[in-house]
C-alpha positions as CSV (number, residue, x, y, z in Angstrom):
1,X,0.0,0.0,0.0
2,X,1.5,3.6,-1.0
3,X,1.2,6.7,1.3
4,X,-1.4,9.6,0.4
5,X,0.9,11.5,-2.1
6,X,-0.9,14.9,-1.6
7,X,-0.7,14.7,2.6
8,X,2.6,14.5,4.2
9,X,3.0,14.6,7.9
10,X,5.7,16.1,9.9
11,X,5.6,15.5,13.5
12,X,8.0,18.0,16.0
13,X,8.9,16.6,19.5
14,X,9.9,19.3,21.8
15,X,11.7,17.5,24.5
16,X,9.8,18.5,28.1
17,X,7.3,20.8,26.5
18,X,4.6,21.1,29.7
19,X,1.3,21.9,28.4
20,X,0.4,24.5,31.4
21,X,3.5,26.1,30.4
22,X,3.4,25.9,26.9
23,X,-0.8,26.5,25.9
24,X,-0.7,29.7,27.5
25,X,2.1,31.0,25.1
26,X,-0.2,29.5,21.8
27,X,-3.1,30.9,23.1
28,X,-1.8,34.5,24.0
29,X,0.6,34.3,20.7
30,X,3.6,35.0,22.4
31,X,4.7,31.5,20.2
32,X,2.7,32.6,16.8
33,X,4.1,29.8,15.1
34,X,2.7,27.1,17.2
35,X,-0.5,29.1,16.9
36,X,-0.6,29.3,13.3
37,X,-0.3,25.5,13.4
38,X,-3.1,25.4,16.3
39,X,-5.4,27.5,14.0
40,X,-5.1,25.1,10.9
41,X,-6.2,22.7,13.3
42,X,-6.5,21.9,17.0
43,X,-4.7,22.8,20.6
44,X,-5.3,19.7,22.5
45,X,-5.3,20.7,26.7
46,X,-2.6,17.0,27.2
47,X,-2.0,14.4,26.6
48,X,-0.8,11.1,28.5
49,X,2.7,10.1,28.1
50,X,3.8,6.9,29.5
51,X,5.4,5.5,32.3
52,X,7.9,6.5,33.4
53,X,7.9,9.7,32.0
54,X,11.5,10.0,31.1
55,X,13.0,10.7,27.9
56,X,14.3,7.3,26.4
57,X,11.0,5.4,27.0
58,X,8.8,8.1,26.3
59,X,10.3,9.2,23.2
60,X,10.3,5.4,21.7
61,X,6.5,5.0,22.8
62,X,5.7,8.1,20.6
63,X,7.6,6.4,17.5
64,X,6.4,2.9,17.9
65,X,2.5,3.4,19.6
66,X,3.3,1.0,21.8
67,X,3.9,0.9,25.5
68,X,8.1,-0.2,27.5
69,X,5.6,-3.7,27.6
70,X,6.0,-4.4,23.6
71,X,8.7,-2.4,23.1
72,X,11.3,-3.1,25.6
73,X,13.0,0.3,26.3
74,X,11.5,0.1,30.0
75,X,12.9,3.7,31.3
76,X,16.5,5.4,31.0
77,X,18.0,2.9,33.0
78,X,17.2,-0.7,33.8
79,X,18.5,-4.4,34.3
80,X,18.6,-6.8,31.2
81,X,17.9,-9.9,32.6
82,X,19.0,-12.2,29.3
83,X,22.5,-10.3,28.7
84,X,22.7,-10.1,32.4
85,X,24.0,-6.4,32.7
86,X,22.4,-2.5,32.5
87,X,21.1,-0.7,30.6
88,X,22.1,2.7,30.3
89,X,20.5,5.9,28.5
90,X,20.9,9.3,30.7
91,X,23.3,11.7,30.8
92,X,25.1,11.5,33.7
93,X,28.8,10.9,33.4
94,X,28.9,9.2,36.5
95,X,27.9,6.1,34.7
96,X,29.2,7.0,31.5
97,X,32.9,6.7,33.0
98,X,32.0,3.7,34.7
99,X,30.8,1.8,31.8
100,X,33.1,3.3,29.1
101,X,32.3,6.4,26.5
102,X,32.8,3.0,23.7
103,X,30.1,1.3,25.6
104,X,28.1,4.3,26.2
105,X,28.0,5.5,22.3
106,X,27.8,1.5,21.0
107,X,24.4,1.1,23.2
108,X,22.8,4.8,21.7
109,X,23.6,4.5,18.4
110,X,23.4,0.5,17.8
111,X,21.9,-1.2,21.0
112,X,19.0,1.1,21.5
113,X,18.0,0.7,17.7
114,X,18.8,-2.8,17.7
115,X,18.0,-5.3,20.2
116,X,17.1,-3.8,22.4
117,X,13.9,-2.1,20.5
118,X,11.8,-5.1,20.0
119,X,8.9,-3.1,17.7
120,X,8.9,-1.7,14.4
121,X,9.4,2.1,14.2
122,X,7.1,4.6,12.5
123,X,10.3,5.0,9.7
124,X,10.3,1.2,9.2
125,X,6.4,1.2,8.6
126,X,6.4,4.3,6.4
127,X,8.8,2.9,4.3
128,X,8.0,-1.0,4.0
129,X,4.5,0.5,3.0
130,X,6.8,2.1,-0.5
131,X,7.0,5.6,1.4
132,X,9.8,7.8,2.2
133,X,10.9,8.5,5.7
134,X,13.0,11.2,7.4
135,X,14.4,11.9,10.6
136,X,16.1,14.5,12.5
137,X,18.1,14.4,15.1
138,X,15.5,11.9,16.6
139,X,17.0,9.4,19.4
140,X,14.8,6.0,18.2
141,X,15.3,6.1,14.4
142,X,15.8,2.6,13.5
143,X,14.7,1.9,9.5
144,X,15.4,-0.1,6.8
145,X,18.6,1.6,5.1
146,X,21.9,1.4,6.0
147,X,24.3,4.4,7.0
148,X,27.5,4.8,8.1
149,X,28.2,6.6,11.2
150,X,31.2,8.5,11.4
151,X,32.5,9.7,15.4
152,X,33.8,13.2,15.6
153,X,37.4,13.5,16.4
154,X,36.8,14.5,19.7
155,X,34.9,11.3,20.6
156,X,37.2,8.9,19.3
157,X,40.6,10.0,20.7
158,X,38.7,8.8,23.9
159,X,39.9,4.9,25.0
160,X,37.3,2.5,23.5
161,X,35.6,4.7,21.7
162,X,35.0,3.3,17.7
163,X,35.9,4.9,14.7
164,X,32.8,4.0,12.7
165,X,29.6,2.1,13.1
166,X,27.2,1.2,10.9
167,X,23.2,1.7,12.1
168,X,20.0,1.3,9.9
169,X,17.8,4.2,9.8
170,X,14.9,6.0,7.4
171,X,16.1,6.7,4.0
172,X,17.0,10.1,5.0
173,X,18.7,10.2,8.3
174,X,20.6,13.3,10.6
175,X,22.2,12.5,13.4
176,X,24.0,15.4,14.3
177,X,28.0,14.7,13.3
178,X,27.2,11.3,13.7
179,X,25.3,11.1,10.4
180,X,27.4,13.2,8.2
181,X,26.0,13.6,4.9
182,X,22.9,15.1,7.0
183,X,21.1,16.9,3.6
184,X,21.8,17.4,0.2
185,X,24.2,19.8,1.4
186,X,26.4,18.2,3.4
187,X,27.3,18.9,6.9
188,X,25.8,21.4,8.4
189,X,27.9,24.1,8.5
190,X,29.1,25.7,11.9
191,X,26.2,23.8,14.0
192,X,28.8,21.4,15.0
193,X,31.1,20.1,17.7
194,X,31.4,20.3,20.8
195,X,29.8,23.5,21.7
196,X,26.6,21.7,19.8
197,X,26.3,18.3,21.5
198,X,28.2,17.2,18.0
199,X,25.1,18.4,16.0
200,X,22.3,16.9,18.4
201,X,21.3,20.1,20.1
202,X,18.3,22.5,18.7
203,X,20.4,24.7,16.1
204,X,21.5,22.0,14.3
205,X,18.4,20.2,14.4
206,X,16.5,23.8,13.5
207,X,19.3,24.1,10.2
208,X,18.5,20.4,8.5
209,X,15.1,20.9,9.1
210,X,15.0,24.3,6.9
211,X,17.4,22.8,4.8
212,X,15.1,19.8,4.2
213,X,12.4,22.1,3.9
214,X,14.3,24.1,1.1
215,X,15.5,21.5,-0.9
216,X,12.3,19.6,-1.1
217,X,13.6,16.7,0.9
218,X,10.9,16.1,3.5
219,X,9.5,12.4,3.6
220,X,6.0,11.4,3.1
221,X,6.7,11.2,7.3
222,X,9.3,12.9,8.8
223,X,10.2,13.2,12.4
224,X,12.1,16.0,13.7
225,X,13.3,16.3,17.5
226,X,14.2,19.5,19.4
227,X,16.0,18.1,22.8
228,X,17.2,21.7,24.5
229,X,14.1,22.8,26.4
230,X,14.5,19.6,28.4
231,X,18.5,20.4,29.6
232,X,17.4,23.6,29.8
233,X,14.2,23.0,32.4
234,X,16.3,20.3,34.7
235,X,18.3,23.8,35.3
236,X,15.9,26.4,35.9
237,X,12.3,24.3,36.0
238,X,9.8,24.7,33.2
239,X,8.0,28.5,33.1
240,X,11.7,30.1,33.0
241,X,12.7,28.0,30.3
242,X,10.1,28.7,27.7
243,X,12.8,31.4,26.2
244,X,13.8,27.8,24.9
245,X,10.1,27.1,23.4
246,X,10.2,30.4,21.8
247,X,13.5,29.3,19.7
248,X,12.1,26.5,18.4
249,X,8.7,28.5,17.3
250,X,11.2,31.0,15.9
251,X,12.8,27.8,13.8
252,X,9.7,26.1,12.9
253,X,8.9,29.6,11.1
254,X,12.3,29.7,9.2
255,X,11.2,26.0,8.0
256,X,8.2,27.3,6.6
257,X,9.6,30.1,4.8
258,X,12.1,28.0,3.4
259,X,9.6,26.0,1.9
260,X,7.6,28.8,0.4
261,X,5.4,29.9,3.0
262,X,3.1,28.8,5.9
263,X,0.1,29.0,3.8
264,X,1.5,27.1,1.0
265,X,3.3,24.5,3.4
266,X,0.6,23.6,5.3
267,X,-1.3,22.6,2.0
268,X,0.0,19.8,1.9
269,X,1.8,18.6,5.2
270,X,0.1,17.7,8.0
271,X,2.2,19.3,11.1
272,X,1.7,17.9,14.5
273,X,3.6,19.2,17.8
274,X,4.3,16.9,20.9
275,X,6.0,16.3,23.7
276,X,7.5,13.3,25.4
277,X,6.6,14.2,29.1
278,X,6.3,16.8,31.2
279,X,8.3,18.5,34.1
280,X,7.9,19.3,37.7
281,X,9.7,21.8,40.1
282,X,12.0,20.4,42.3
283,X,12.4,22.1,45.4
284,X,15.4,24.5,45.9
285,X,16.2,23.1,49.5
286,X,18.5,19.4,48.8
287,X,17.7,18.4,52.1
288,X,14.2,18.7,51.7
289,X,13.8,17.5,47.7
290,X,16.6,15.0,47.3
291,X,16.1,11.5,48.1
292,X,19.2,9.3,49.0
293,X,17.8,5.9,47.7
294,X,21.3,4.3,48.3
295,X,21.1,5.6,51.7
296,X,17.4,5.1,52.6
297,X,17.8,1.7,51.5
298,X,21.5,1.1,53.6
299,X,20.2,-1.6,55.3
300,X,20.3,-4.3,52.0
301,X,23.7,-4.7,50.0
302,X,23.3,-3.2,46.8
303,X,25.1,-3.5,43.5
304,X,27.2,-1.0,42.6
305,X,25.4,1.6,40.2
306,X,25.4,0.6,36.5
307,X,27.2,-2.6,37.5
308,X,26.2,-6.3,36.9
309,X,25.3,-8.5,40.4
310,X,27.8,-9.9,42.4
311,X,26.6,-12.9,44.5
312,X,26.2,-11.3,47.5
313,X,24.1,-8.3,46.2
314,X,20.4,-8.2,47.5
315,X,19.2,-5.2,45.8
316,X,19.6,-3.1,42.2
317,X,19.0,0.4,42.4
318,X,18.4,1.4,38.4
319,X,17.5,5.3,39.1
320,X,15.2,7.3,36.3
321,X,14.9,11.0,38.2
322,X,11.5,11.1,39.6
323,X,11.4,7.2,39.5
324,X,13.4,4.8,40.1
325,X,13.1,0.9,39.5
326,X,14.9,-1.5,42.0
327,X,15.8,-5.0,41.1
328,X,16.1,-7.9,43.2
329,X,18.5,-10.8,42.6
330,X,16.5,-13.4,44.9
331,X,12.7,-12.5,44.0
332,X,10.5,-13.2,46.9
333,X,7.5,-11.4,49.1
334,X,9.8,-11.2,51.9
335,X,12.6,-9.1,50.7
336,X,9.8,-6.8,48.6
337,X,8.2,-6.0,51.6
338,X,11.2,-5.1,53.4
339,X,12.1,-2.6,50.4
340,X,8.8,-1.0,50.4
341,X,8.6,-0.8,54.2
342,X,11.6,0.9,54.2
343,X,10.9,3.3,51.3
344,X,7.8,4.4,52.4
345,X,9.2,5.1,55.8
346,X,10.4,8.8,53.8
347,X,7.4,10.8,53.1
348,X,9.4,12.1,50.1
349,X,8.2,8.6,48.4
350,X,5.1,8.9,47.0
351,X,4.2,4.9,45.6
352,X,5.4,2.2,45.6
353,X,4.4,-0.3,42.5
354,X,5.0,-3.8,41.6
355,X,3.1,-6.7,40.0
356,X,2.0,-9.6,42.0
357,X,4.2,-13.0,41.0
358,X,1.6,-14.4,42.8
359,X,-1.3,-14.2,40.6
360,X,-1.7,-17.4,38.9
361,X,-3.9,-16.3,35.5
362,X,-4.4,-12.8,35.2
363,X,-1.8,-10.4,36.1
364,X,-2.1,-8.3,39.4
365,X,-0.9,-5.2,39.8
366,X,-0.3,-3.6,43.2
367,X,0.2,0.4,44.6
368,X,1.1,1.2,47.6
369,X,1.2,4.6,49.1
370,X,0.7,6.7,52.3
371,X,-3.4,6.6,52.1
372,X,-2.7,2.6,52.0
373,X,-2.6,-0.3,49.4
374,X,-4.7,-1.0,46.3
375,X,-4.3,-4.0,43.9
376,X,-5.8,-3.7,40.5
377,X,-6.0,-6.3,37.2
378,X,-7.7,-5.9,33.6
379,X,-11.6,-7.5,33.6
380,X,-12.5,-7.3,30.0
381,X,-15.7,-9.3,31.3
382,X,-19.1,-8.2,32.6
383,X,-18.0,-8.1,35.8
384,X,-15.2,-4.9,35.2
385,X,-15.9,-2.4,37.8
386,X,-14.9,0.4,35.8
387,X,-13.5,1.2,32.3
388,X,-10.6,3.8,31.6
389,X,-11.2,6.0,28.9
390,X,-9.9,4.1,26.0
391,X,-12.1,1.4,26.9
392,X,-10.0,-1.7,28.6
393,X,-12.3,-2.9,31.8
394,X,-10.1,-3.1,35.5
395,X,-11.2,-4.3,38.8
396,X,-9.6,-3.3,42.2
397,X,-9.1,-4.0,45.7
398,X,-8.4,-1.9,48.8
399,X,-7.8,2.0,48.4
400,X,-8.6,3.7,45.4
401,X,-7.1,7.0,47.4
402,X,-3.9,5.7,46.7
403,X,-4.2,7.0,43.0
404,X,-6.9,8.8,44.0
405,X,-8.8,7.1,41.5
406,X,-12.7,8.6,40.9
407,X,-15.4,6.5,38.6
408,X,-18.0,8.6,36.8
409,X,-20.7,7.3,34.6
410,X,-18.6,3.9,34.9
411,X,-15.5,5.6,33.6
412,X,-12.7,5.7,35.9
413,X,-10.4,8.4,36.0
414,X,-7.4,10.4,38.3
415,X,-6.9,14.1,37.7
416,X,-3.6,13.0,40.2
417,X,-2.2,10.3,38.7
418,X,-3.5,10.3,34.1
419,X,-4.6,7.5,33.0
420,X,-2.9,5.5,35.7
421,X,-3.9,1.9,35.7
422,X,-3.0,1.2,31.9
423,X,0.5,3.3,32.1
424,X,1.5,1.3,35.2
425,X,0.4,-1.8,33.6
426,X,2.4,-0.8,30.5
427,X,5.5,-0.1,33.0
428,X,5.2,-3.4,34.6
429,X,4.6,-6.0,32.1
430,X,8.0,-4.8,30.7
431,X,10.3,-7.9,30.5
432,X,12.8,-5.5,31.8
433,X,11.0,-3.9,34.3
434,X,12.3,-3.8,38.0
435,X,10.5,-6.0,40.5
436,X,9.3,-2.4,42.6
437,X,9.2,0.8,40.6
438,X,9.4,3.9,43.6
439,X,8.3,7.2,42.2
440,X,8.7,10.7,44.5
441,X,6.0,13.1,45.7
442,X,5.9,16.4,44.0
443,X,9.1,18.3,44.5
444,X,11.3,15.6,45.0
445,X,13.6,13.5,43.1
446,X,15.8,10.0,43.5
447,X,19.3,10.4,43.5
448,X,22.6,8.1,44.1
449,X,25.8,8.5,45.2
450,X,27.9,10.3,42.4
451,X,24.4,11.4,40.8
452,X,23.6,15.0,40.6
453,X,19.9,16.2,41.5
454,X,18.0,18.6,39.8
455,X,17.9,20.7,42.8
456,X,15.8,24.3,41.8
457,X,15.3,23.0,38.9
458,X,13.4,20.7,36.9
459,X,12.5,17.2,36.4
460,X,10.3,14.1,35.4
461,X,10.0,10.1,35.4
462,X,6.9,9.6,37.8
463,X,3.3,9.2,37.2
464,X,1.9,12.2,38.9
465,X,0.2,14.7,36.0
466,X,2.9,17.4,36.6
467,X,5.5,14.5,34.6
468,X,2.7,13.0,32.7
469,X,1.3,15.6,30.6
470,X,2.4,16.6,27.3
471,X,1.7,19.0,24.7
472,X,-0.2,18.4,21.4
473,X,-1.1,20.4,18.8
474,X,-1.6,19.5,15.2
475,X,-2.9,21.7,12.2
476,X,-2.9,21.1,8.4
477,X,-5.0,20.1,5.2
478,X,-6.0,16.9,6.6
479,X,-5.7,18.1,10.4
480,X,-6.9,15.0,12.9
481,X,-9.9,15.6,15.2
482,X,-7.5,15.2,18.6
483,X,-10.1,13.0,20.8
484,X,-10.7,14.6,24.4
485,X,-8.6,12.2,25.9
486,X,-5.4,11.7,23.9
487,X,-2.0,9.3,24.7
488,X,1.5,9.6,23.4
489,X,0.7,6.1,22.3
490,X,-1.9,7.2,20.0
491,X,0.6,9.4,18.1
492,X,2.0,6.5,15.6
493,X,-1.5,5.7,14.9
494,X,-2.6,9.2,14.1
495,X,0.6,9.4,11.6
496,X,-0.6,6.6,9.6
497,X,-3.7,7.2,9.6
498,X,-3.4,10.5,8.0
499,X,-0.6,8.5,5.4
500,X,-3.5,6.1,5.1
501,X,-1.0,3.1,5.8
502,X,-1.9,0.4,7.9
503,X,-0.7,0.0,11.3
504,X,-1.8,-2.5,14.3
505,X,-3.6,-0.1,16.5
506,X,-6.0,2.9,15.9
507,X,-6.0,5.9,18.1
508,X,-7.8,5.4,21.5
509,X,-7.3,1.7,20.9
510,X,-7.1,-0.4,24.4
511,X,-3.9,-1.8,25.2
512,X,-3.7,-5.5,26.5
């Protein structure tokens, strides 16, 4: 089946973009190019990202439609069971030195779109369908053609580090200097280096897009991924960095100049704006938001960070900011007790989640908080208590306080915690997932020894609505009617739709 050939669709990520931070500025026009977009279309109030809300998970859920259960990327960081060492995708050079900057680049630019994805990506269903794919600067980018990547100078005098790799993306593929032959014109000229995260940061990204634009290079899809506002709000929280927001509305309106125009761009492409996640202030006070996991959790012997188990370990601690998963080399109700016990006993902590091994035919899912326990499964059956908005039936037991769950008309809902009982469930039925997944009260975040908090600034990774919500907007000739309640998961399916190419789900689909 070919693609619609007079509807293309370019879909923007802006890494962090918080709707009640971002909306404001469409609606008031302080970002007029967003609300151009908005006006050939729709401004949708948020929608649900995943859990956890943190970039590498959230940003592969957008590309495939599927949840870390199908997809396998179960956070930023996280045990692999059946290679028997960690996974690694943050930032921090704490673990970068530890595992090696060779390790470190072979798992981004090979691992992450290798085996570690186990779902096709939006690029590899565009173009097995006959239509052409581009992407830009986008993290999850794995397709059907091969490139060669070349590592700047810089990178490779480093021990370890390789020369060249070789990675399968869309037919058209940027990746900073990774990717040289970014465009038709080569390397993109002084948006490069070091001082540019080696072409990954929003300049560069901004300059191949117009250049795409220009040259008449965009794909029937193209994907195109402005990462800044996120470093940018783990400094100074979300409302002071939306100076960051405003550069890429600024760039979004050079892209459609280059291309001849707003009016005559969005003719024909479809342009949809998203986010992976939100962010949450984190209070300025380290003694009061910073939660020493390694500490509060002194009593069990833990393996070192980003390191395989040694025999005597009891206890994993894989940390994703506002969450944090925790692994457990002997697996029994004993020893997950003692760990929630003892992580509740900080009021910083705000849940405590797992599935229960001990369900024998449906799978059980349990929260625990400070208003007390509640254990939840799927009931497509008659006897469902409730349905979530997207139609999959649940049934609980105990407190539905503890994610302040509220049922209306036979819908169940939590303005607290979005869509909570299918994102959890998507967490947890991970084959990666840890055996208790911690997540901190407003405010707060996880750290390690070695780590470095977000202190005064910003963050994400939890399931409260402050990390969950994201923005969406989408305007064009064929602009989608955005459905009141909307999930980053529904994205892929919206793409295709509009490309009129087949894909496994449908927007507001269940997920089982």
């Amino acid at each position: 089946m070919q693609p619609r050939r007079d509807v293309k669709v370019l879909l923007v990520v802006i890494d962090a973009a918080s709707p009640r931070v971002v909306n404001p500025a469409i609606q008031t026009g302080q970002l007029r190019n967003l609300r151009r977009i908005a006006e050939a279309g729709s401004l949708h109030a948020g929608s649900f990202t995943i859990f956890p809300s943190i970039t590498p998970a959230a940003t592969t859920s957008i590309v495939t439609g599927t949840y870390p259960a199908e997809n396998g990327i179960a956070g930023a960081s996280w045990f692999v069971e059946e290679r028997k060492e960690v996974a690694y995708y943050g930032d921090d050079f704490w673990v970068i030195a530890k595992q090696g900057f060779g390790a470190f680049l072979r798992d981004f630019l090979v691992r992450l779109n290798g085996d570690r994805l186990k779902v096709p990506t939006m690029f590899e269903m565009v173009e097995g369908e006959g239509g052409r794919a581009a992407c830009v600067n986008y993290l999850v980018y794995r397709g059907n053609v091969h490139h060669r990547v070349n590592v700047p100078w810089l990178l490779a005098m480093l021990p370890g580090v390789p020369l060249t790799e070789t990675v399968d993306g869309p037919s058209m593929l940027c990746l900073g200097d990774f990717v040289t032959a970014h465009t038709l014109r080569g390397t993109v000229e002084g948006k490069s280096g070091l001082l540019h995260r080696f072409g990954m940061d929003d300049a560069s990204t901004a300059t191949m897009l117009c250049e795409l634009a220009a040259d008449g290079e965009l794909g029937d899809f193209t994907l195109a991924y402005f990462a800044d506002n996120d470093y940018r709000s783990h400094e100074v929280g979300p409302h002071e960095a939306l100076p960051v927001v405003e550069r890429v509305d600024e760039a979004l309106g050079k892209v459609f100049d280059a291309a001849g125009g707003f009016d005559r761009f969005i003719q024909d492409t479809t342009v949809i704006v998203t986010s992976d996640h939100g962010h949450c202030e984190i209070l300025p006070d380290a003694n009061e938001s910073v939660i020493a996991l390694d500490t509060l959790l002194g009593e069990f012997r833990q393996a070192d960070i980003g390191s395989r188990w040694r025999d005597t370990d009891e206890i994993m601690i894989c940390p994703n900011m506002r969450a944090t998963q925790i692994h457990l080399q002997s697996r029994g109700a004993v020893i997950l007790d003692r760990v929630v016990r003892d992580a509740l006993a900080d009021s910083r902590i705000d849940l405590a989640l797992w599935r229960d091994s001990g369900a024998s035919r449906d799978a059980r899912y349990v929260a625990r908080g400070h208003a007390g326990r509640l254990e939840f499964w799927r009931n497509d059956g008659g006897s469902a208590q409730a349905r979530d908005a997207f139609g999959t039936g649940w049934c609980w037991r105990g407190e539905p306080a503890v994610l302040q769950l509220d049922v209306q008309d036979g819908i169940v809902q939590s303005s607290e915690y979005p869509n909570a009982l299918e994102r959890i469930a998507g967490a947890l039925d991970a084959t990666g997932s840890g055996d208790v997944w911690l997540t901190a009260r407003p405010g707060c975040e996880f750290n390690v020894r070695g780590g470095k908090a977000h202190v005064g600034g910003g963050s994400h990774g939890a399931l409260h609505a402050l990390d969950s919500l994201s923005v969406l907007l989408a305007g064009g000739p064929q602009s989608p009617s955005l459905p009141a309640v909307m999930r980053s998961v529904d994205i892929a399916p919206m793409c295709m739709e509009l490309l009129q190419l087949p894909m496994r789900y449908k927007v507001g689909e269940p997920r089982t």
